[in-house]
SEFIDREN-391514 format. One record per residue: x negated, y negated, z negated of N, C-alpha, C in turn; residue in one letter. Coordinates in pm, whole numbers. Atoms other than C-alpha are relative to their C-alpha. Example, Ala and Ser with C-alpha at 12.3 -4.5 7.8 and 13.67 -1.06 7.14 Angstrom:
BEGIN
n.c1,n.c2,n.c3,ca.c1,ca.c2,ca.c3,c.c1,c.c2,c.c3,res
-89,119,0,-1230,450,-780,-90,-120,0,a;
82,119,6,-1367,106,-714,77,-109,-73,s;
This chain:
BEGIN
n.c1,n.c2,n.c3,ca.c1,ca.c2,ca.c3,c.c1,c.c2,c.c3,res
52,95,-95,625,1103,502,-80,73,104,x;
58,-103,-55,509,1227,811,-127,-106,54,x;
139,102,-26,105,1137,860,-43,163,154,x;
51,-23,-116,-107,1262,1168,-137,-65,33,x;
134,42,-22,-476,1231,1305,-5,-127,112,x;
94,88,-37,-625,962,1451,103,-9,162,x;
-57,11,-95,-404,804,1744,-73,-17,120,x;
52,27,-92,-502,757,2084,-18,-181,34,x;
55,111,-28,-656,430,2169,40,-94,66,x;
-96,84,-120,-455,342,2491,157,-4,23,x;
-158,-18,87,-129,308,2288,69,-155,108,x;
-63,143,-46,-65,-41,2416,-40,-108,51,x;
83,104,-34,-175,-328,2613,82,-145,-32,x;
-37,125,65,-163,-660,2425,-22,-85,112,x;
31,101,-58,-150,-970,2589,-25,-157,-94,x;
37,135,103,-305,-1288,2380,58,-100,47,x;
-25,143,-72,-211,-1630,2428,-119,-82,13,x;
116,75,-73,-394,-1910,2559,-28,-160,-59,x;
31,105,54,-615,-2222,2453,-54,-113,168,x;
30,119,-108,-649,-2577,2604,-90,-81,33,x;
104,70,40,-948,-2675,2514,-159,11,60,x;
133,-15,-150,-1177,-2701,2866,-106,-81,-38,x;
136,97,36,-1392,-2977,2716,-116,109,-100,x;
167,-64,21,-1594,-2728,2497,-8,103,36,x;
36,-132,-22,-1548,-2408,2635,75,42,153,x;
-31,-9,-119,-1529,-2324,2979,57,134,45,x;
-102,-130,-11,-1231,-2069,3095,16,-26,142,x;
-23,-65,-119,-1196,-1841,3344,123,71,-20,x;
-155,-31,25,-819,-1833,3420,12,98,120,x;
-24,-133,-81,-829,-1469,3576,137,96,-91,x;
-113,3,45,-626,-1237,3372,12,18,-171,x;
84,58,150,-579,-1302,3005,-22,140,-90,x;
25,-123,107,-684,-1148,2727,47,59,-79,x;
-86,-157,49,-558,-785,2613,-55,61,-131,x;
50,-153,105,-586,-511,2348,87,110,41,x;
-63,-119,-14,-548,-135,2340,25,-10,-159,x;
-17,-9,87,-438,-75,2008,25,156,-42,x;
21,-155,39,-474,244,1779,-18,-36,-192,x;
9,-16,200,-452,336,1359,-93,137,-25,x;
77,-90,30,-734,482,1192,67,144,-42,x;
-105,-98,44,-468,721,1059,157,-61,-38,x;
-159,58,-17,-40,741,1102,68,5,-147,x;
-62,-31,165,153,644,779,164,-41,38,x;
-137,14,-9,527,561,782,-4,-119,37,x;
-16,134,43,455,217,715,-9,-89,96,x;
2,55,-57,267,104,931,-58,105,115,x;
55,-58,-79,200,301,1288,-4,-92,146,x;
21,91,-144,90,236,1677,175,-11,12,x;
-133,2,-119,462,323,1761,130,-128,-80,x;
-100,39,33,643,114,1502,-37,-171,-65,x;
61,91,-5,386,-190,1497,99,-125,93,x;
-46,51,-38,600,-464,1599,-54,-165,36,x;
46,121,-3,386,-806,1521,-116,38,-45,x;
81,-14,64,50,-841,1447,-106,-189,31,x;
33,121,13,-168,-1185,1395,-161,14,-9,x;
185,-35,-37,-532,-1242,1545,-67,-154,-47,x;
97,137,1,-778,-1497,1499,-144,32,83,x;
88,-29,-106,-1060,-1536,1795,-128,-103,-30,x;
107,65,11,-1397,-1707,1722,-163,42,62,x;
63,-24,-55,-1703,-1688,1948,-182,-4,-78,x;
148,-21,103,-2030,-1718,1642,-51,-105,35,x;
112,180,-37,-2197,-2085,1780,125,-51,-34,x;
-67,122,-19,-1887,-2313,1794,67,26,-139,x;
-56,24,145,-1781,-2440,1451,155,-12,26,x;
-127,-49,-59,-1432,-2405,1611,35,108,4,x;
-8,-87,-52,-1241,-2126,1643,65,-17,139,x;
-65,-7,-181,-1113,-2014,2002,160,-30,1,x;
-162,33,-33,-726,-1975,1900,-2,55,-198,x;
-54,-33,139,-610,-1914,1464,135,43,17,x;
-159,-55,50,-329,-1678,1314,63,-2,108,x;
-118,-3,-111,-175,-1642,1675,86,160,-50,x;
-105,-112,42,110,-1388,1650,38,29,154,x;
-50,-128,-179,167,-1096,1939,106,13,-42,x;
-150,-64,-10,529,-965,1945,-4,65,83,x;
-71,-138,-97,620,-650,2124,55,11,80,x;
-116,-19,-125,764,-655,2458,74,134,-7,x;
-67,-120,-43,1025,-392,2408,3,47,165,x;
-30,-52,-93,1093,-329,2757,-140,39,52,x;
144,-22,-29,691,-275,2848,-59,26,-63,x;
115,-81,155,547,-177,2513,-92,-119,-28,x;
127,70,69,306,-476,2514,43,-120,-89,x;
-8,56,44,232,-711,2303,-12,-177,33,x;
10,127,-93,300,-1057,2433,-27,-142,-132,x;
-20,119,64,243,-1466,2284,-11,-108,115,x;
-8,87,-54,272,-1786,2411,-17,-97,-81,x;
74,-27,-167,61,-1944,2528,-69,129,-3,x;
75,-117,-57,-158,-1723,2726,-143,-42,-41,x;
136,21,-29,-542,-1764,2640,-48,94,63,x;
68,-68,-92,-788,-1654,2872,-107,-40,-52,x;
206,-69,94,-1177,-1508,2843,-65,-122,59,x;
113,71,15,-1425,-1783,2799,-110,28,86,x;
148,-52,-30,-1785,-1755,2918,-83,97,-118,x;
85,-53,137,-1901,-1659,2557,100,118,-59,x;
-71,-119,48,-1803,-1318,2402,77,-61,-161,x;
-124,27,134,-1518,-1332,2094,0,90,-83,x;
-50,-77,96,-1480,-1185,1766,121,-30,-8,x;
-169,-35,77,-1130,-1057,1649,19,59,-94,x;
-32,-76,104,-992,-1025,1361,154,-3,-38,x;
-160,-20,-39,-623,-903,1367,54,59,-143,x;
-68,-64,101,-408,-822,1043,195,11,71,x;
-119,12,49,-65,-779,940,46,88,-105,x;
-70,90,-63,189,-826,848,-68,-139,-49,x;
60,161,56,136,-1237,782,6,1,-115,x;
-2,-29,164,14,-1311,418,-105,-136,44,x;
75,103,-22,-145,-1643,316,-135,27,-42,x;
121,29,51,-443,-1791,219,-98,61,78,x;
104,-9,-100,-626,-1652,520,-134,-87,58,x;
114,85,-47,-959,-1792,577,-68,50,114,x;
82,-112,-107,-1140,-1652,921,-73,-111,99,x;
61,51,-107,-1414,-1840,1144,-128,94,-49,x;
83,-37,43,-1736,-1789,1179,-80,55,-104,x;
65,27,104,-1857,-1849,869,55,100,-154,x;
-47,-63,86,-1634,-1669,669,168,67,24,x;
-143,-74,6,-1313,-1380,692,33,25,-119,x;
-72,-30,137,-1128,-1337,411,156,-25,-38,x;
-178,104,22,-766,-1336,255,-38,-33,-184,x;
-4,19,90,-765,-1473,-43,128,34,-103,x;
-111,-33,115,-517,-1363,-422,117,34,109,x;
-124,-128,-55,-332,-1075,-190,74,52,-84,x;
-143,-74,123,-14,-994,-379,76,91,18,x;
-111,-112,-14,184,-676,-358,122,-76,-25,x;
-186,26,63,590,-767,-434,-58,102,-127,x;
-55,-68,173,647,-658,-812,76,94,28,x;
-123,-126,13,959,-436,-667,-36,90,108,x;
102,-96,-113,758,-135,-485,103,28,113,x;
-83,-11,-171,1076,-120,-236,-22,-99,71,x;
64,129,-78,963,-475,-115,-125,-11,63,x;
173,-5,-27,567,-364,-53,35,48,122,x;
3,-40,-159,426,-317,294,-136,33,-4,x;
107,-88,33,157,-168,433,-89,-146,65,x;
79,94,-15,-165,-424,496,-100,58,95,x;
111,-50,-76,-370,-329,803,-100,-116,59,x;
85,129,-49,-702,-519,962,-62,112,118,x;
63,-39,-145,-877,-474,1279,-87,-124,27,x;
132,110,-42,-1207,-654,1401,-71,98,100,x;
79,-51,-109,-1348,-611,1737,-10,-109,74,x;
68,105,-59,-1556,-790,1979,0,35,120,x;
11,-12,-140,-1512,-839,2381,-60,-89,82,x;
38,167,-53,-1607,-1078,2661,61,67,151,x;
-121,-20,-134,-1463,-1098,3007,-81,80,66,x;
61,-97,-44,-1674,-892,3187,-5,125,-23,x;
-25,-107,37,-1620,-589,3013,119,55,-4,x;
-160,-29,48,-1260,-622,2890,98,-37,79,x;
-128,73,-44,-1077,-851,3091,107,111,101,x;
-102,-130,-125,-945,-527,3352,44,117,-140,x;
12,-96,59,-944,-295,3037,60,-59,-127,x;
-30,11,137,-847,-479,2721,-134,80,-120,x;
176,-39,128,-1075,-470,2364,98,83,-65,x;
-67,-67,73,-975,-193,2202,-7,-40,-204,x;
8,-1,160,-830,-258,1800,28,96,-72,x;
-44,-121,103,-811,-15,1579,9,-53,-154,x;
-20,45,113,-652,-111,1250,-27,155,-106,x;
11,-62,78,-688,44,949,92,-31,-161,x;
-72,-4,93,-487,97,607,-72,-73,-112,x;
107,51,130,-629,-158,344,-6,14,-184,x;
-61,-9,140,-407,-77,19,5,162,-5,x;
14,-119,67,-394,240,-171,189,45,8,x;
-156,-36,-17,-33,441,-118,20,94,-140,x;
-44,-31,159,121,536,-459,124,97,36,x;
-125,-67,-14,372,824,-459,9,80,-155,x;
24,-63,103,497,959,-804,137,96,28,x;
-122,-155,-12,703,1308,-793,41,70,-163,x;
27,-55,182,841,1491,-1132,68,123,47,x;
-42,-97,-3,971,1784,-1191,10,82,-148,x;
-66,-64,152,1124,2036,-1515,52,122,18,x;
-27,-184,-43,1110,2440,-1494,65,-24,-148,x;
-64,-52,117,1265,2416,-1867,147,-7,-38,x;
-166,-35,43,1629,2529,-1863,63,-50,-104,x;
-42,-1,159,1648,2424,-2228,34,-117,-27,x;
-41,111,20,1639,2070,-2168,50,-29,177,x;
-72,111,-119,1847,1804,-1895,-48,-110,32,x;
74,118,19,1645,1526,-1759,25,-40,126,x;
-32,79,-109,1786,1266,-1555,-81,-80,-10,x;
109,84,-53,1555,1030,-1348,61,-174,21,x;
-79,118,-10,1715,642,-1370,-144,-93,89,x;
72,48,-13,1393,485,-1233,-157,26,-55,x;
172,-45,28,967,478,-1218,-42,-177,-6,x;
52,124,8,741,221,-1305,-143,26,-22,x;
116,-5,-38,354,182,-1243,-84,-149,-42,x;
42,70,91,239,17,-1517,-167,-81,-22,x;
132,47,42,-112,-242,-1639,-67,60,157,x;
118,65,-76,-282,-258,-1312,8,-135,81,x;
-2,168,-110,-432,-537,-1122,89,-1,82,x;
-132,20,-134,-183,-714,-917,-68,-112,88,x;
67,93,-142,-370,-941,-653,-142,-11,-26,x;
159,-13,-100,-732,-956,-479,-36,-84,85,x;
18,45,-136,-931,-1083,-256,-85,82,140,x;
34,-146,-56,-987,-853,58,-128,-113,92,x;
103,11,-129,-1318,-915,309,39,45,81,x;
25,-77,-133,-1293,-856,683,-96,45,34,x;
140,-35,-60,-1680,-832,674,-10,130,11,x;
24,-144,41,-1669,-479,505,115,36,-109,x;
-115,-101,36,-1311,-355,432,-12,-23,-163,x;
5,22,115,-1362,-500,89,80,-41,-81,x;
-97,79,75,-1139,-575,-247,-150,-50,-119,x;
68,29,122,-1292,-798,-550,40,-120,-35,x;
-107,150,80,-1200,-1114,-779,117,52,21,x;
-88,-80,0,-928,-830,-890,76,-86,-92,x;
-60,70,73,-626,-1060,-1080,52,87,-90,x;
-37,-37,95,-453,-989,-1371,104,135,-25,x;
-43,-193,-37,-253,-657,-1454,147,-110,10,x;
-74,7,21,61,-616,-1337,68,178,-18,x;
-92,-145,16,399,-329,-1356,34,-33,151,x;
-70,-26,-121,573,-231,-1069,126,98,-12,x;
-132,-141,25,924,-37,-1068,84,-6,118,x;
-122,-26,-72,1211,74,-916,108,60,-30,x;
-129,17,80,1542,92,-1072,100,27,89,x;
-90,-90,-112,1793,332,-880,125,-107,-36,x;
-115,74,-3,2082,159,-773,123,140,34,x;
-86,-95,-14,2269,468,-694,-4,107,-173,x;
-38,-100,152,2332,794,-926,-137,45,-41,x;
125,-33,53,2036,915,-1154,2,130,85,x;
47,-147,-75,1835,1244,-1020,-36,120,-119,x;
72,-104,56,1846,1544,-1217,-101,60,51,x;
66,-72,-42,1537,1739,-1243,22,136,-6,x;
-6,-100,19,1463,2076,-1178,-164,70,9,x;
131,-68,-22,1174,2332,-1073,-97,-81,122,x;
44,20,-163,1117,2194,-745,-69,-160,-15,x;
46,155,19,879,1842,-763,109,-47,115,x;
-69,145,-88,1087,1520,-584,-38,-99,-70,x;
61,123,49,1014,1208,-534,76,-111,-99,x;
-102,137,85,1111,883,-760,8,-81,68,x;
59,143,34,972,630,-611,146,-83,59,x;
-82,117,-68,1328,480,-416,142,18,42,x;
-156,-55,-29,1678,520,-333,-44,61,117,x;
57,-92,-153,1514,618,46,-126,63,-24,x;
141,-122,-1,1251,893,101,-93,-110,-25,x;
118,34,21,927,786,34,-71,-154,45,x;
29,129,-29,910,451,5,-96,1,-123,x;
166,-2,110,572,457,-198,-46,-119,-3,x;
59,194,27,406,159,-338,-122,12,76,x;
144,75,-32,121,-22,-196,-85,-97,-96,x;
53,167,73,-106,-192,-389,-179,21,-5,x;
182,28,12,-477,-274,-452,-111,78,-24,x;
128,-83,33,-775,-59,-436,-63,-68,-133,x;
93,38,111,-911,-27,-798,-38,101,-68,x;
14,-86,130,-1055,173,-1098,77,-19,-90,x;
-129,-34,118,-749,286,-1354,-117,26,-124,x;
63,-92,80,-866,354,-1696,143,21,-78,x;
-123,-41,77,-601,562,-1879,53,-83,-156,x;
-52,59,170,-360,407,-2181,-15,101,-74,x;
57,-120,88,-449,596,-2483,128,-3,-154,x;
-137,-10,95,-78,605,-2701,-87,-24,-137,x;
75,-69,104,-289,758,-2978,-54,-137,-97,x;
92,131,38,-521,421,-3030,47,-125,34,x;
-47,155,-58,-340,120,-2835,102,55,20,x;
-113,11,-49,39,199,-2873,14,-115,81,x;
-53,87,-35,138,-132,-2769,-78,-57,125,x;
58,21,-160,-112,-85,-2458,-84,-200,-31,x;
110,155,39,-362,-427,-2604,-95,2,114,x;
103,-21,-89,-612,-318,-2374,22,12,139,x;
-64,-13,-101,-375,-300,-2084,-42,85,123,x;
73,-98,-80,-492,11,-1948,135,98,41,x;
-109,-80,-119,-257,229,-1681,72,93,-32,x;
-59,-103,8,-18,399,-1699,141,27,116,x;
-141,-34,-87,295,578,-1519,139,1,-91,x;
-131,13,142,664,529,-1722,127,30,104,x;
-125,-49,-75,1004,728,-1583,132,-50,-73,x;
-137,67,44,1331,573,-1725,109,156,-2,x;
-77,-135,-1,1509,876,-1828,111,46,-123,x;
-94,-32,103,1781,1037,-2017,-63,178,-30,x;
106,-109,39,1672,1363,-2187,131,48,-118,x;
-78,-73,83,1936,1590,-2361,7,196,37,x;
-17,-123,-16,1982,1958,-2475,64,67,158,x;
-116,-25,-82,2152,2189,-2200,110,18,-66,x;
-142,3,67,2430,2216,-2426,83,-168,-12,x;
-76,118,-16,2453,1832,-2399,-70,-123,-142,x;
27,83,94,2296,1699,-2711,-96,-69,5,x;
73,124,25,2103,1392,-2715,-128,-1,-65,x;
160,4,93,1724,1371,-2727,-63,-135,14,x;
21,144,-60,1641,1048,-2558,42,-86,136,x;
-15,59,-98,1695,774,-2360,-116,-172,13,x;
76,66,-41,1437,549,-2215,-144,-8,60,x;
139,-66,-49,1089,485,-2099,-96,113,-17,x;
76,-125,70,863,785,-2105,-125,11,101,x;
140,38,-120,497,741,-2001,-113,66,-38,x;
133,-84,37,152,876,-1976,-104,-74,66,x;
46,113,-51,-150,715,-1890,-92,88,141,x;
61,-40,-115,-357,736,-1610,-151,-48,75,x;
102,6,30,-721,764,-1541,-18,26,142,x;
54,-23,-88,-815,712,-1164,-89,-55,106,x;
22,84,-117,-979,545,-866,29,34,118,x;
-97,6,-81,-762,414,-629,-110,-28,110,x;
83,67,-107,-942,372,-274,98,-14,146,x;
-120,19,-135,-778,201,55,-13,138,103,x;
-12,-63,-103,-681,407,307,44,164,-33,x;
0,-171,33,-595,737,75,178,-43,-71,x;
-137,-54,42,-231,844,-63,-50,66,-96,x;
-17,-71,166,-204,956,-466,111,33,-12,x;
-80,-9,93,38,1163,-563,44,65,-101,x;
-3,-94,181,123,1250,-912,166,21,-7,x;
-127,-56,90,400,1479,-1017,-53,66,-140,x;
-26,7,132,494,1473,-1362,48,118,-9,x;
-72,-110,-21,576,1808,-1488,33,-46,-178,x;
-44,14,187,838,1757,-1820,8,151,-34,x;
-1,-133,15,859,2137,-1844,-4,20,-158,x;
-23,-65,127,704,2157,-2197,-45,-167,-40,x;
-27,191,69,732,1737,-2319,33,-78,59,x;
-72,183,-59,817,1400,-2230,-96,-94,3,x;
77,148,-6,524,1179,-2330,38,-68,-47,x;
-49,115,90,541,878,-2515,51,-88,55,x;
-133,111,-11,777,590,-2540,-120,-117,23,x;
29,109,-42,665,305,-2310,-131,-65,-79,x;
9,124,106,427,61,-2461,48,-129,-4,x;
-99,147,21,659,-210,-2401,70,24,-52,x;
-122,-6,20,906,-13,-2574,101,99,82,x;
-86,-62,-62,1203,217,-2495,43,-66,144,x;
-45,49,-125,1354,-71,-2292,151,-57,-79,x;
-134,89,73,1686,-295,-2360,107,110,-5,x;
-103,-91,20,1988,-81,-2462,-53,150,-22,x;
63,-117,-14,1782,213,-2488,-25,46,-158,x;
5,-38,97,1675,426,-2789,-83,-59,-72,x;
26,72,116,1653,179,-3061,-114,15,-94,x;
102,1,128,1462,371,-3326,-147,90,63,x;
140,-50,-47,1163,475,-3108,-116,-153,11,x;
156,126,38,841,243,-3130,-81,25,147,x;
76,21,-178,597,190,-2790,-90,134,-74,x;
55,-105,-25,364,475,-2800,36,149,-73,x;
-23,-143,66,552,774,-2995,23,79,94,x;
9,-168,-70,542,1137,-2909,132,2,-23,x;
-156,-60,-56,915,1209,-2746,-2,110,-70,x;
-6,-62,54,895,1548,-2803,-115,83,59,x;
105,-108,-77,650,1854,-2716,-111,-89,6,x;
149,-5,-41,296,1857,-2561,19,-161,151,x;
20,132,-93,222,1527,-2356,32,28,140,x;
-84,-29,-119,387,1538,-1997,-170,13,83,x;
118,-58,-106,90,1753,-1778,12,-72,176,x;
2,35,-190,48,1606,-1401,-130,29,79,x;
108,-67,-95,-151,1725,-1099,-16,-162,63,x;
-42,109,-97,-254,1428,-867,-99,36,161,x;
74,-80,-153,-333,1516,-491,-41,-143,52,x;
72,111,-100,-545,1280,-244,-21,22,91,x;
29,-15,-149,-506,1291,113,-42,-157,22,x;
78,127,-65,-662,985,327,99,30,136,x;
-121,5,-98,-288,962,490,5,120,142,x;
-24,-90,-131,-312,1269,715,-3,145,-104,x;
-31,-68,34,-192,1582,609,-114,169,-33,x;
95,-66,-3,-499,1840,650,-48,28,-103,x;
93,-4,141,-734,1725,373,62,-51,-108,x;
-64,67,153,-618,1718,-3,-81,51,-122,x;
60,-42,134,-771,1752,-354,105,-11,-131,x;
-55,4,141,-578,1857,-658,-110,-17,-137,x;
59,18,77,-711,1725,-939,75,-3,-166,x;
-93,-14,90,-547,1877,-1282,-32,-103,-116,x;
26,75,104,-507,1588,-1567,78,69,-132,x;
-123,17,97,-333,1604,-1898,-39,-132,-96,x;
């Protein structure tokens, strides 16, 4: 995925649409109101250049009204900006903005209170997107020749899992990943970039529709039939599954699980099915995790849900495959390529 510093500011000039409502707020129909737009940092997902829609809400702090709700910009291809209809124009009184995307319900935003309420990732991490917000404040006098500049930012945590197998001795095909026992929906603040009232755990996978991936020396990714389609999901604290004490994962604590086939190089049959390890971290928005799995000298234990349907029968949820528990590094950039921390687990 290719990331990059901090975009320039005067990426694009938005154009808002417009409200009708002269009885309480008195408009000055000069020219309407704009944004420059810019990303705290470039991710695949979501960037200035490939930002296509984004959805504002305008409220001025006195009027128990807002100015305009959930309006939606669209992209003038041929001019770069972002256009809606109608047009609103600048008030007398200065405006807060608070701009997401893409659209997701349960949005609450006036005065009184921003918020989205039980934010849900998709279950199938090729379906996740990336969740950006932006809040800034203008008034016509300042902005109206210049546009308010937004700068969004990345609100979900980017998940990338890589594996890899220097051991000649064994064959280990990759059929699918899965990103097991954590929370699956939130509720985020616009006040202060916030997650909390974290919902119940969920999995997440992705189940190759094409041919499995042998491993080798070299880490690659799992996560998707296309490059680096990495999950998104909820800023939280992981606490690792512990095989040892909670096979059957009771405590529903995290883990990572690869769907794999696992035989001699001569061909003989060691396993087939889930193979997982747990995982002990804190996730924070706006950063990229990624853990490669090294099977080199083990496999890790069998699922705690289980091998998996059709899969190897006489294994039980937390047994030792074979060898020393599957070792992984996990790196943390904050989506730009510069700064990273390896941090060795086993």
């Amino acid at each position: 995925m290719n990331k990059s510093n901090i975009l320039a500011a005067a990426a694009a000039i938005l154009t808002l649409a417009s409200c009708q409502n002269d009885e309480t707020l008195k408009i000055n129909n000069g020219e309407g109101i704009a944004f420059r737009t810019a990303m705290t940092t470039k991710a695949a997902e979501v960037t200035t250049e490939n930002l296509k829609a984004f959805w504002v809400t305008a409220y001025d702090g006195t009027d128990a009204n807002n100015y305009f709700t959930a309006q939606k910009y669209t992209k003038n291809e041929g001019n770069s900006h972002f256009e809606s209809d109608p047009v609103y124009y600048w008030p007398d009184d200065a405006l807060t903005f608070q701009a997401y995307a893409p659209e997701v319900g349960n949005v609450s935003i006036n005065k009184d209170e921003q918020k989205v309420t039980g934010f849900t990732p998709n279950t199938n991490i090729s379906q996740q997107v990336d969740f950006i917000t932006a809040t800034a404040t203008g008034n016509k006098t300042t902005n109206e020749g210049t546009g308010v500049a937004l700068t969004f930012g990345h609100r979900l945590s980017q998940i990338k899992v890589m594996a890899k197998n220097g051991n000649t001795g064994y064959k280990i095909s990759v059929r699918g990943v899965r990103i097991g026992s954590v929370s699956g929906s939130g509720d985020f603040s616009f006040a202060n970039n916030s997650w909390d009232n974290l919902g119940e755990k969920a999995k997440y996978e992705v189940l190759y529709k094409d041919a499995a991936r042998d491993l080798n020396d070299q880490p690659q990714s799992l996560m998707s039939d296309k490059a680096d389609d990495n999950a998104m999901l909820i800023p939280q604290q992981l606490t690792a599954w512990e095989p040892t004490t909670d096979r059957t994962n009771d405590s529903k604590n995290s883990y990572i699980s690869v769907l794999v086939t696992i035989t001699t190089a001569a061909g003989a049959h060691i396993y087939s099915g889930w193979a997982a390890v747990g995982i002990d971290e804190k996730w924070e928005a706006n950063k990229k995790y990624v853990y490669t799995l090294d099977f080199s000298n083990g496999a890790g234990n069998v699922d705690p849900e289980g091998p998996g349907e059709g899969e190897d029968g006489d294994k039980n949820p937390g047994d030792e495959i074979f060898g020393d528990p599957i070792f992984f590094t996990v790196t943390v950039t904050p989506w730009e390529p510069e700064t990273s921390e390896e941090v060795p687990l086993k």
